[in-house]
PyMOL Python script that loads the backbone (N, CA, C, O; Angstrom):
from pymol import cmd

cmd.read_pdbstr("""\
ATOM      1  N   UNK A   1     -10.895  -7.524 -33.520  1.00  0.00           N
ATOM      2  CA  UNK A   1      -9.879  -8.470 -33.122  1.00  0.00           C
ATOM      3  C   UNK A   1      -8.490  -7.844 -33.214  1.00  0.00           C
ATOM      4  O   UNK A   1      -7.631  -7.779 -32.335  1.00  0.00           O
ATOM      5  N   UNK A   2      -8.467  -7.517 -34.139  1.00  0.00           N
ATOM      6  CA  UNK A   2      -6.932  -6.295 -34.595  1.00  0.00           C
ATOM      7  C   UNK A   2      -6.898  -5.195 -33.297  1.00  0.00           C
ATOM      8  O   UNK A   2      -5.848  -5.170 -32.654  1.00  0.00           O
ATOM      9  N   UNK A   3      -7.768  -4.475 -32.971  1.00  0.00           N
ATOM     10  CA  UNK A   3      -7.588  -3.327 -32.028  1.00  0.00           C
ATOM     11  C   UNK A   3      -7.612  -4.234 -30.546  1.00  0.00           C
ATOM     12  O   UNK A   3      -7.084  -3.568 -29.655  1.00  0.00           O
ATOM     13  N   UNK A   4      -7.924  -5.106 -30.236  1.00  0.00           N
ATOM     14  CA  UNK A   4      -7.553  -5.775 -28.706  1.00  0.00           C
ATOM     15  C   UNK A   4      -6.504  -6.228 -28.633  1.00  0.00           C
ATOM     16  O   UNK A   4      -5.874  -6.258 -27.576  1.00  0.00           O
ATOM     17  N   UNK A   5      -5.896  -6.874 -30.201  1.00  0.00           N
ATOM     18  CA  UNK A   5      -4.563  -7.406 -29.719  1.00  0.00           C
ATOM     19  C   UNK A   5      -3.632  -6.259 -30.211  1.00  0.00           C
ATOM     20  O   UNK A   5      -2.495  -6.713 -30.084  1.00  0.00           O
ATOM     21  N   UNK A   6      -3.560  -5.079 -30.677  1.00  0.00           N
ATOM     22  CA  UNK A   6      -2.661  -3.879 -30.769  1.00  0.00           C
ATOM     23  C   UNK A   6      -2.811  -3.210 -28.824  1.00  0.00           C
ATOM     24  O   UNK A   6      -1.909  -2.720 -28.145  1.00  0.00           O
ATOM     25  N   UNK A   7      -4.030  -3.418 -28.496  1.00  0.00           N
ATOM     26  CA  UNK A   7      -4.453  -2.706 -27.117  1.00  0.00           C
ATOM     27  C   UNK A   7      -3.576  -3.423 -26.118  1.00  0.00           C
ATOM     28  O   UNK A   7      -2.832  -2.870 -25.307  1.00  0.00           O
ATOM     29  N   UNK A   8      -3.775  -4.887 -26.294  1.00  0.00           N
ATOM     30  CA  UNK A   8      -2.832  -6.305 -25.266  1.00  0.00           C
ATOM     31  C   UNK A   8      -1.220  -5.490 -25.488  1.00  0.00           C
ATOM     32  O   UNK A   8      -0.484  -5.069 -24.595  1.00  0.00           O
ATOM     33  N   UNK A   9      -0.990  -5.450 -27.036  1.00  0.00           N
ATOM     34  CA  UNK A   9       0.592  -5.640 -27.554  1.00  0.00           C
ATOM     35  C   UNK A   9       1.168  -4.124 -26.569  1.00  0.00           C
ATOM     36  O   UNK A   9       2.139  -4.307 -25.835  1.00  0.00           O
ATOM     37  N   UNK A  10       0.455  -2.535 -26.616  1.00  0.00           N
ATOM     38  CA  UNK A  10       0.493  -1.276 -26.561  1.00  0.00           C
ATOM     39  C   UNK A  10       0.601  -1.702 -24.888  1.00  0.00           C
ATOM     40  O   UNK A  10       1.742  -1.468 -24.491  1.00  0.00           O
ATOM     41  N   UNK A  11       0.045  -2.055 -24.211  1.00  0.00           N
ATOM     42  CA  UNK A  11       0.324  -2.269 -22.530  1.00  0.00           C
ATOM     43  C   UNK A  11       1.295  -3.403 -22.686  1.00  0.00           C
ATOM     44  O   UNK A  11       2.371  -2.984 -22.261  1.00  0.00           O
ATOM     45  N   UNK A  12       1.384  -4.290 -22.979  1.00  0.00           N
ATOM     46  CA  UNK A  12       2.540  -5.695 -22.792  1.00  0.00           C
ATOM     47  C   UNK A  12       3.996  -4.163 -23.002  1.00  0.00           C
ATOM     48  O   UNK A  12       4.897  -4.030 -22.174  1.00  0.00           O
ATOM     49  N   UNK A  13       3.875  -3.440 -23.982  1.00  0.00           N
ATOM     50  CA  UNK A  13       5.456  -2.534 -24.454  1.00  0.00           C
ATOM     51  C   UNK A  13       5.815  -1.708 -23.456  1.00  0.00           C
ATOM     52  O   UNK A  13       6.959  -1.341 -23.185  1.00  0.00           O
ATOM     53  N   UNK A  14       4.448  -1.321 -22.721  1.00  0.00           N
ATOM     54  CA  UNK A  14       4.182  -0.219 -21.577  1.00  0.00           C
ATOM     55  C   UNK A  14       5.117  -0.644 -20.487  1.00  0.00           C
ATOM     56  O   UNK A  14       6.177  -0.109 -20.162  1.00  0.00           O
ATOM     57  N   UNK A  15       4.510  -1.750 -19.960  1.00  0.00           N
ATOM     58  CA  UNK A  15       5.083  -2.478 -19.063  1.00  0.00           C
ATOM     59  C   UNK A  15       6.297  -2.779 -19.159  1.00  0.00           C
ATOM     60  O   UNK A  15       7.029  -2.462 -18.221  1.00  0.00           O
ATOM     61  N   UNK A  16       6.799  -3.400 -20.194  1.00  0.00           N
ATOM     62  CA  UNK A  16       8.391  -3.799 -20.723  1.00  0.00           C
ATOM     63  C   UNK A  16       9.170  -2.414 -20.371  1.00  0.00           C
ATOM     64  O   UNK A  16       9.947  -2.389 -19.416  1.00  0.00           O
ATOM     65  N   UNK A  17       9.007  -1.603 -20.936  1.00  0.00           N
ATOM     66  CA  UNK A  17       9.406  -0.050 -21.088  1.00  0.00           C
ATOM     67  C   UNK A  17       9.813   0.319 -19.661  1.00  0.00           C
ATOM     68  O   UNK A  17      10.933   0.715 -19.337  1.00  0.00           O
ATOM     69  N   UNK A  18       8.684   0.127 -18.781  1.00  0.00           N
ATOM     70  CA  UNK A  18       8.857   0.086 -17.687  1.00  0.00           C
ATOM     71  C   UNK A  18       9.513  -0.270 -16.787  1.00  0.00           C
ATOM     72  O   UNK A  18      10.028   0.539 -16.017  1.00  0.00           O
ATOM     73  N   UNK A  19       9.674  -1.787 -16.648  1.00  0.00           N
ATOM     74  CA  UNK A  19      10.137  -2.465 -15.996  1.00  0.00           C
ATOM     75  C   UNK A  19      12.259  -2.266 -16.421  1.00  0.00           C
ATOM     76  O   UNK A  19      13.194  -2.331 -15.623  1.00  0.00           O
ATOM     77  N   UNK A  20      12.281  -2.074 -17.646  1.00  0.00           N
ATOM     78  CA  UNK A  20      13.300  -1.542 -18.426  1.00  0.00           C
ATOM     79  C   UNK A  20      14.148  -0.536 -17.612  1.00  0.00           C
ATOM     80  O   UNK A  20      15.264  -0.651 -17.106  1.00  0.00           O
ATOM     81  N   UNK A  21      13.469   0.251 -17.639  1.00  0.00           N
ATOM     82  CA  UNK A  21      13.172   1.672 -17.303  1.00  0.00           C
ATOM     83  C   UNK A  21      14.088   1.955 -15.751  1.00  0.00           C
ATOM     84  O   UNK A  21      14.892   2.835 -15.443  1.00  0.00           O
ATOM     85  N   UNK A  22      13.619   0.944 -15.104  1.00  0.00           N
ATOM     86  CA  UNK A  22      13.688   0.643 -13.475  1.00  0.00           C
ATOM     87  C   UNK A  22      15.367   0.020 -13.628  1.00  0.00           C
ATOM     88  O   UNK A  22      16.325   0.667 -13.204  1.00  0.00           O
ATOM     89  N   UNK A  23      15.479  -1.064 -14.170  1.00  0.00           N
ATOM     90  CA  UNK A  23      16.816  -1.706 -13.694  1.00  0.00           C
ATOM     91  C   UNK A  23      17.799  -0.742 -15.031  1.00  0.00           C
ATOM     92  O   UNK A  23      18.746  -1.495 -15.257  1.00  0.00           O
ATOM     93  N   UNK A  24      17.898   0.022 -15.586  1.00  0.00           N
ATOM     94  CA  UNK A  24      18.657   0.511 -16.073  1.00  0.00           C
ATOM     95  C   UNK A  24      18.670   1.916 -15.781  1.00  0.00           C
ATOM     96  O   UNK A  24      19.196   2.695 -16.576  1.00  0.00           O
ATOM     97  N   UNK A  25      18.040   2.388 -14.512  1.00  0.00           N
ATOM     98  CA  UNK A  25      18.429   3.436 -13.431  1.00  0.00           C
ATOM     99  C   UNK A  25      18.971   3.142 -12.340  1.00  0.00           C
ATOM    100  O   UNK A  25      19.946   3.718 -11.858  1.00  0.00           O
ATOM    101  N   UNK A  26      18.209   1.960 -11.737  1.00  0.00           N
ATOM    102  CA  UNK A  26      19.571   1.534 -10.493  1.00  0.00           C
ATOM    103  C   UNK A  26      20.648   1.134 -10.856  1.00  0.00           C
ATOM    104  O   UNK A  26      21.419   0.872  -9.933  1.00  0.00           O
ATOM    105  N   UNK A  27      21.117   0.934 -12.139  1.00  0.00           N
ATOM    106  CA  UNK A  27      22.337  -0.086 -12.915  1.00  0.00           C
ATOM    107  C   UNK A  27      23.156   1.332 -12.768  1.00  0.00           C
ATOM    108  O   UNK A  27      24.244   1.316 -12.193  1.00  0.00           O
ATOM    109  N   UNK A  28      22.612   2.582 -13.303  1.00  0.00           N
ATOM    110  CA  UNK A  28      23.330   3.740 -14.106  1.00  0.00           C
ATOM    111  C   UNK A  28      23.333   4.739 -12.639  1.00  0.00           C
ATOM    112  O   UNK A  28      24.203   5.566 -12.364  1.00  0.00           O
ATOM    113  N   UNK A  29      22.156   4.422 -11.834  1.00  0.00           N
ATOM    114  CA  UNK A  29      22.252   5.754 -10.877  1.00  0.00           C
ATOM    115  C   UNK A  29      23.447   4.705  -9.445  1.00  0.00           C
ATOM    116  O   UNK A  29      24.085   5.333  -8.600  1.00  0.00           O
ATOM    117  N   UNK A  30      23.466   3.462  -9.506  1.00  0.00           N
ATOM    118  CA  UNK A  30      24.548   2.919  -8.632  1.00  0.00           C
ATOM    119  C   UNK A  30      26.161   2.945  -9.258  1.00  0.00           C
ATOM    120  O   UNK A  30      27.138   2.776  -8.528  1.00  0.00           O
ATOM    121  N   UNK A  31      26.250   3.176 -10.664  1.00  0.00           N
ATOM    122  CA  UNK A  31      27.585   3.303 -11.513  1.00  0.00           C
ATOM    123  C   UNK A  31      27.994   4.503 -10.797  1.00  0.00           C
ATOM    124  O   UNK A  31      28.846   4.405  -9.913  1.00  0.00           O
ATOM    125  N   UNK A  32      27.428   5.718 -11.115  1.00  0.00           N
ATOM    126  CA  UNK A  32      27.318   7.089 -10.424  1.00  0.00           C
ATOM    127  C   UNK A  32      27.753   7.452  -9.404  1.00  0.00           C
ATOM    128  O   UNK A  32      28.669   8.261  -9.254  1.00  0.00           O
ATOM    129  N   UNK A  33      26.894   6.665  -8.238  1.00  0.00           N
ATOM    130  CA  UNK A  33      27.276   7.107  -7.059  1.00  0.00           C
ATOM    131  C   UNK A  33      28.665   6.334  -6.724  1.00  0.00           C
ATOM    132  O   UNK A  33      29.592   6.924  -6.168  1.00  0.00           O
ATOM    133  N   UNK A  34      28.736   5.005  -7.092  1.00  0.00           N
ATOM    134  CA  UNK A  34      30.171   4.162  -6.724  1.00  0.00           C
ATOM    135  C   UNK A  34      31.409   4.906  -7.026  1.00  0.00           C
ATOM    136  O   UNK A  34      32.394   5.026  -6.298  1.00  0.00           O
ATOM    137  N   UNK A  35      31.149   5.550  -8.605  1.00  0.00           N
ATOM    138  CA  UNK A  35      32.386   6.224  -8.892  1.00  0.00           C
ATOM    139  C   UNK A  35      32.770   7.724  -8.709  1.00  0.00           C
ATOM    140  O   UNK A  35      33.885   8.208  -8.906  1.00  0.00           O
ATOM    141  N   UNK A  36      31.422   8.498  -8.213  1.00  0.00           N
ATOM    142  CA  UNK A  36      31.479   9.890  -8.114  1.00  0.00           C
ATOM    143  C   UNK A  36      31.640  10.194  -6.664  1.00  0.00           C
ATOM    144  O   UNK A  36      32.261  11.100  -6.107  1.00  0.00           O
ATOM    145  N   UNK A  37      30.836   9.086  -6.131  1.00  0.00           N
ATOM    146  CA  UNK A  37      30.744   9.871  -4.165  1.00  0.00           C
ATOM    147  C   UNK A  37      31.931   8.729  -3.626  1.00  0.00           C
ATOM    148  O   UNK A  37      32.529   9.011  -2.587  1.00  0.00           O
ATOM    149  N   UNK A  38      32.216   7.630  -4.234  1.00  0.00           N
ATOM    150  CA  UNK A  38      33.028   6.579  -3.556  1.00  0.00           C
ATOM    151  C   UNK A  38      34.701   6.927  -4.120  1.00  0.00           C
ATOM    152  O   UNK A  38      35.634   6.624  -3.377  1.00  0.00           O
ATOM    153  N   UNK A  39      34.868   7.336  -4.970  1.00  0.00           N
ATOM    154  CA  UNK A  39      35.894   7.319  -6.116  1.00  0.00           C
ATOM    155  C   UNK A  39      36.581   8.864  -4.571  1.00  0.00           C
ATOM    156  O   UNK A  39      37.592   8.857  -3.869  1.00  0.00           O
ATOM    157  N   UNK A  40      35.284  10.021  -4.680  1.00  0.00           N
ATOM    158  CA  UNK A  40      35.663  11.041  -3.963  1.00  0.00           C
ATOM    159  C   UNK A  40      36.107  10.940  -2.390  1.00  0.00           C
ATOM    160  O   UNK A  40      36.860  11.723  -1.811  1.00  0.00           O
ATOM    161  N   UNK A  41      35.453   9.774  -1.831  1.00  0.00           N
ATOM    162  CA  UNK A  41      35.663   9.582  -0.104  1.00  0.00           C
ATOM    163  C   UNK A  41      36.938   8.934  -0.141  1.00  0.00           C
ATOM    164  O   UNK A  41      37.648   8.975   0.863  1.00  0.00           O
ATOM    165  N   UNK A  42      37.496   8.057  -1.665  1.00  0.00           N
ATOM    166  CA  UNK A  42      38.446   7.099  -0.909  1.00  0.00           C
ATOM    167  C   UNK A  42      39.697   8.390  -1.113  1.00  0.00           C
ATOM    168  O   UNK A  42      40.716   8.474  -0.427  1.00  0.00           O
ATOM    169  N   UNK A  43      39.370   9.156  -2.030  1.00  0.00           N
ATOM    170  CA  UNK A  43      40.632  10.456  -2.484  1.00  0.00           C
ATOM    171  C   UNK A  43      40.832  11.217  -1.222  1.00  0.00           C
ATOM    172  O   UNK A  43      41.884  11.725  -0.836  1.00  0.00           O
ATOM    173  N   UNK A  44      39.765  11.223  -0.683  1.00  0.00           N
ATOM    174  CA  UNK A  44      39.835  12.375   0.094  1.00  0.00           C
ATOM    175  C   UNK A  44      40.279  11.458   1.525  1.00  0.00           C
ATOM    176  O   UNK A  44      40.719  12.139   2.452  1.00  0.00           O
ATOM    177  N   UNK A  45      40.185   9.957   1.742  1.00  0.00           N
ATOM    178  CA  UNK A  45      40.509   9.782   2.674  1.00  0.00           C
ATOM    179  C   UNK A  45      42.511   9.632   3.062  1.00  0.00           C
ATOM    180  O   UNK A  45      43.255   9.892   4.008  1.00  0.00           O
ATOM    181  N   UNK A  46      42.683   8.844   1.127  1.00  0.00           N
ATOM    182  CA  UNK A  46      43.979   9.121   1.303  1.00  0.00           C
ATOM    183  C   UNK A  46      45.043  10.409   1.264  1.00  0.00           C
ATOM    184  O   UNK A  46      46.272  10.458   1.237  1.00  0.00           O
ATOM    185  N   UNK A  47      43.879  11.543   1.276  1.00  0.00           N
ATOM    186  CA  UNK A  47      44.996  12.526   1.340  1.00  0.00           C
ATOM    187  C   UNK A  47      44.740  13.406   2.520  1.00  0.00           C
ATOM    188  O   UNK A  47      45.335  14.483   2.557  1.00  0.00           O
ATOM    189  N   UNK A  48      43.888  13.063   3.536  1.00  0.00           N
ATOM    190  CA  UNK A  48      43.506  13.256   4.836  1.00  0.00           C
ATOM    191  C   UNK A  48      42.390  14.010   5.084  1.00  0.00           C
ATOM    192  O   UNK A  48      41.972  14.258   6.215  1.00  0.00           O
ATOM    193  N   UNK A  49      41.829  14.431   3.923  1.00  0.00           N
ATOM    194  CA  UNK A  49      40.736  15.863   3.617  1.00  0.00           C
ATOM    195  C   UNK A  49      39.677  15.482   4.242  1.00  0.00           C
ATOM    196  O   UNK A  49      39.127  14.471   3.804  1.00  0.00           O
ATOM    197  N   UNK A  50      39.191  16.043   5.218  1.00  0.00           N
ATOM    198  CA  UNK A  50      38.375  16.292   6.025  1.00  0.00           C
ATOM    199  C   UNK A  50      37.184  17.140   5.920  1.00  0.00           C
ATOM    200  O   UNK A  50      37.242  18.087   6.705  1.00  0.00           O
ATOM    201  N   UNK A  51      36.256  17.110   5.294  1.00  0.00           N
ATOM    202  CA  UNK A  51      35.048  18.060   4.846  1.00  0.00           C
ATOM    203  C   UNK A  51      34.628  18.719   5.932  1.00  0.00           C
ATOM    204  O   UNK A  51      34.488  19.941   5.981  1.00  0.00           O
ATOM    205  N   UNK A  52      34.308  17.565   7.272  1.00  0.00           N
ATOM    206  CA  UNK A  52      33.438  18.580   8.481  1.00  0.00           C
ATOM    207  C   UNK A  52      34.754  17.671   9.045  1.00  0.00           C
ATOM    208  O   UNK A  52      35.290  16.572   8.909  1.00  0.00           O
ATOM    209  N   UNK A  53      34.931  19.594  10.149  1.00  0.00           N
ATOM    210  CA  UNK A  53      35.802  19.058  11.185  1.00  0.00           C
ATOM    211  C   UNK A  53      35.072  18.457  13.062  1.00  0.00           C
ATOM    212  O   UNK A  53      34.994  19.099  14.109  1.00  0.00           O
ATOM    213  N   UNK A  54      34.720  17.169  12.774  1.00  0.00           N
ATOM    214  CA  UNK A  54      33.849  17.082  13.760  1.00  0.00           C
ATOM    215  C   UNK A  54      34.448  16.239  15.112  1.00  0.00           C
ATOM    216  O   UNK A  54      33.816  15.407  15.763  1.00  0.00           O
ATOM    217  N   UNK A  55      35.835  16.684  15.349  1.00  0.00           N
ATOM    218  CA  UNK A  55      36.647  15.852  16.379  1.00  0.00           C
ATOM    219  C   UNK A  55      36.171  16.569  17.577  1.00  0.00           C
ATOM    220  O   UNK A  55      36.277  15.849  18.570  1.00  0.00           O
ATOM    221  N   UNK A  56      35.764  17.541  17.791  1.00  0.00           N
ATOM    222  CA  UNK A  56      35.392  18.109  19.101  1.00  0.00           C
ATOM    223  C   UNK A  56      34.016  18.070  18.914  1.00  0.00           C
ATOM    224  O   UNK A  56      33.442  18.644  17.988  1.00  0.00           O
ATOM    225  N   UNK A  57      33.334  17.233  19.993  1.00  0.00           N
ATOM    226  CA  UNK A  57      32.181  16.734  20.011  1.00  0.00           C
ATOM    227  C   UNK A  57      31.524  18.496  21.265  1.00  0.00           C
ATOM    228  O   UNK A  57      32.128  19.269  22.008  1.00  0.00           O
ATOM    229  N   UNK A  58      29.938  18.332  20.791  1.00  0.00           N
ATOM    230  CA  UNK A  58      28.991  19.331  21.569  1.00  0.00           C
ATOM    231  C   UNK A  58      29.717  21.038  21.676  1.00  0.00           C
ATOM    232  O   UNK A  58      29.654  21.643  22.746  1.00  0.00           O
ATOM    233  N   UNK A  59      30.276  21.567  20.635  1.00  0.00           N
ATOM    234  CA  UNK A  59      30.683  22.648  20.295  1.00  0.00           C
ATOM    235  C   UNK A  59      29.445  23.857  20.071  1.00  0.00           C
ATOM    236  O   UNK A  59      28.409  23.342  19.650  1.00  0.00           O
ATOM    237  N   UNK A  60      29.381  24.882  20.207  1.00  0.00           N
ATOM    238  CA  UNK A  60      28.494  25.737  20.228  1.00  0.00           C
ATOM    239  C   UNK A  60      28.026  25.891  18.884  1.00  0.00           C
ATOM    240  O   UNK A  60      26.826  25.813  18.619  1.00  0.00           O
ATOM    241  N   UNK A  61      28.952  26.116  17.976  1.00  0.00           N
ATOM    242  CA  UNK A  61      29.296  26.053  16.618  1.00  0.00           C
ATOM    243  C   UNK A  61      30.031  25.280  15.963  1.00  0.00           C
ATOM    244  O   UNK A  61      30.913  24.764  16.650  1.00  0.00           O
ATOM    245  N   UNK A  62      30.011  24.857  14.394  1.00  0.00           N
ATOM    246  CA  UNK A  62      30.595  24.255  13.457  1.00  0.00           C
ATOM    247  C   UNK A  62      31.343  25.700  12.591  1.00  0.00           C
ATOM    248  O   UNK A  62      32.440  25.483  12.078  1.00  0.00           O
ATOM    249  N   UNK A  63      31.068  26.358  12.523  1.00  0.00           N
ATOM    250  CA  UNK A  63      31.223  27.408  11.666  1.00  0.00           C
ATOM    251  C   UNK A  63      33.050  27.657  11.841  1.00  0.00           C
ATOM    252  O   UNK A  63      33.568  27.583  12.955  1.00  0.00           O
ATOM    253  N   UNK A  64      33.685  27.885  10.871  1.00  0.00           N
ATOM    254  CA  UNK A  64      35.191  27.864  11.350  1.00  0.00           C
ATOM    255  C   UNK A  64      34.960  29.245  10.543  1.00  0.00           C
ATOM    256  O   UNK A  64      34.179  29.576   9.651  1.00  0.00           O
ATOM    257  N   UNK A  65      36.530  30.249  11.633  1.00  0.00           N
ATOM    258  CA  UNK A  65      36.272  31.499  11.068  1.00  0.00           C
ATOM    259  C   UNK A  65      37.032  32.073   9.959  1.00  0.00           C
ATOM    260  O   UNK A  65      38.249  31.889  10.008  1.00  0.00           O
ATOM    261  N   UNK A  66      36.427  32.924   8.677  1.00  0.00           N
ATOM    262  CA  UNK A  66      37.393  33.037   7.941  1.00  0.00           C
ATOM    263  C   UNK A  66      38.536  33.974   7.709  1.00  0.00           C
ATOM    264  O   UNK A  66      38.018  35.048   7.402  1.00  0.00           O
ATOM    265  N   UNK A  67      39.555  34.066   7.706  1.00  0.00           N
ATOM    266  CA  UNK A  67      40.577  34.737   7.859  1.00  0.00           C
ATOM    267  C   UNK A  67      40.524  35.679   6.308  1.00  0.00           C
ATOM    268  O   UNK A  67      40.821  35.502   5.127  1.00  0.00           O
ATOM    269  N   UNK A  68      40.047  36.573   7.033  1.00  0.00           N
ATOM    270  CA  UNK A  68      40.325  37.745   5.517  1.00  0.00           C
ATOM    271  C   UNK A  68      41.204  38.928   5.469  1.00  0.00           C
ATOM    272  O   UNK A  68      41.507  39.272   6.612  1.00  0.00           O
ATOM    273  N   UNK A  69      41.655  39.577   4.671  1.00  0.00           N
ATOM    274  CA  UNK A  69      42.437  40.531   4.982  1.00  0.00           C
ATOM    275  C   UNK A  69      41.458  41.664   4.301  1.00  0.00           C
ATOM    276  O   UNK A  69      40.656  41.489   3.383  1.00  0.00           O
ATOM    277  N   UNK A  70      41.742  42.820   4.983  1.00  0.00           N
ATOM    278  CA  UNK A  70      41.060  43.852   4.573  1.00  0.00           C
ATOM    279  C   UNK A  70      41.567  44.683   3.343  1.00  0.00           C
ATOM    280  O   UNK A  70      42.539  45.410   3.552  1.00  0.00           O
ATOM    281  N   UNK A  71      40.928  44.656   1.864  1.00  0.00           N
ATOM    282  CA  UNK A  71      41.033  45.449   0.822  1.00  0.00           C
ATOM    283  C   UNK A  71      40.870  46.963   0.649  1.00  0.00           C
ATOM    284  O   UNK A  71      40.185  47.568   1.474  1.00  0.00           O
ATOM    285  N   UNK A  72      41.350  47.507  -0.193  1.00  0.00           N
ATOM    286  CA  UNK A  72      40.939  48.366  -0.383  1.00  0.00           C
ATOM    287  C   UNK A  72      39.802  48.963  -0.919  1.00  0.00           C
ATOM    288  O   UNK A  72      39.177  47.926  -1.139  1.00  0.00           O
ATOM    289  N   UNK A  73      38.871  50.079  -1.393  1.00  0.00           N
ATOM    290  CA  UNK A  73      37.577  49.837  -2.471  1.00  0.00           C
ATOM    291  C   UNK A  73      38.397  49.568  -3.603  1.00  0.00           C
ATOM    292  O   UNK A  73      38.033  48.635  -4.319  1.00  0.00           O
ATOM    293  N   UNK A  74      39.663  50.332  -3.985  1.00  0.00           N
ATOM    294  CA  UNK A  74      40.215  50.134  -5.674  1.00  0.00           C
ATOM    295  C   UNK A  74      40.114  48.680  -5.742  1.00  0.00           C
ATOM    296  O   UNK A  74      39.341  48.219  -6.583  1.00  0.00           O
ATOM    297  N   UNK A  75      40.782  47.869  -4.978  1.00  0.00           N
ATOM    298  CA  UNK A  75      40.899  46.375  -5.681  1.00  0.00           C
ATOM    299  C   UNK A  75      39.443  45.926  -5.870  1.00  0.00           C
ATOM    300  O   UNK A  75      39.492  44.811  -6.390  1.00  0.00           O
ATOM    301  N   UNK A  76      38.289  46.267  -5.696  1.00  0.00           N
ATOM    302  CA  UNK A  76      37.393  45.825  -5.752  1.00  0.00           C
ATOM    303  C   UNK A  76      36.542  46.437  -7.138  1.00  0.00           C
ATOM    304  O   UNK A  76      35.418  46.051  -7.461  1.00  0.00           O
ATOM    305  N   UNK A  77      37.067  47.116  -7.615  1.00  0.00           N
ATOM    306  CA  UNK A  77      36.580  47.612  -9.177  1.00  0.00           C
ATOM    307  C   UNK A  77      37.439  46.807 -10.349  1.00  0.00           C
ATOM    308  O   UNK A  77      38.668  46.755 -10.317  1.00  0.00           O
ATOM    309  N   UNK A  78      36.821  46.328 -11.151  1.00  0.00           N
ATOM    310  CA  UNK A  78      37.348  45.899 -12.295  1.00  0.00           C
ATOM    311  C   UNK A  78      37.627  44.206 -11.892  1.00  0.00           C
ATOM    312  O   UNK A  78      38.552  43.724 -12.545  1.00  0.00           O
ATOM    313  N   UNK A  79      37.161  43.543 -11.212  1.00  0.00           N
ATOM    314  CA  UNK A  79      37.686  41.851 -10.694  1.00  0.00           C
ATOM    315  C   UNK A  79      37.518  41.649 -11.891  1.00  0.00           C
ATOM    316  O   UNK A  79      38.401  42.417 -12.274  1.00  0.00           O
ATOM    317  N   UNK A  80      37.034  41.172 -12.967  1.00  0.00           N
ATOM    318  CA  UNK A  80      36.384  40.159 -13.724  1.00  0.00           C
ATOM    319  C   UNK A  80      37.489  40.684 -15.160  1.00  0.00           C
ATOM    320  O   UNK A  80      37.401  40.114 -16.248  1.00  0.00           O
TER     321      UNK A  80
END
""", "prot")
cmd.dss("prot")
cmd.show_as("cartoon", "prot")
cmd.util.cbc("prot")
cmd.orient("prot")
């Protein structure tokens, strides 16, 4: 009688645990995204920042080119 109702109590905690489990990841993984990806689009919208520049529609490429200047080998010993 003792081991069926520890067996009932051990799944009834399972389940709880569970169900637990669930709304205090969408609670914590929607905190997250509101303030990490939303907090970042509204920054970036008020300061005009543009991630992909996608105003010219059917372009061959996205790739923008990077402007480098050519070093010497010396500057390239010792960076760190």
């Amino acid at each position: 009688m003792l081991m069926s109702f520890l067996k009932g109590f051990l799944a009834g905690m399972r389940g709880f645990g569970r169900s637990i489990s669930m709304v205090i990841n969408v609670i914590l993984l929607s905190v997250v995204y509101f303030l990490g990806v939303g907090m970042t689009s509204l920054v970036a919208k008020l300061t005009g920042k543009r991630f992909l520049d996608l105003r010219e529609f059917r372009k061959e490429s996205y790739w923008l080119d990077l402007e480098t200047k050519k070093k010497s080998i010396n500057d390239y010993y010792k960076q760190f």
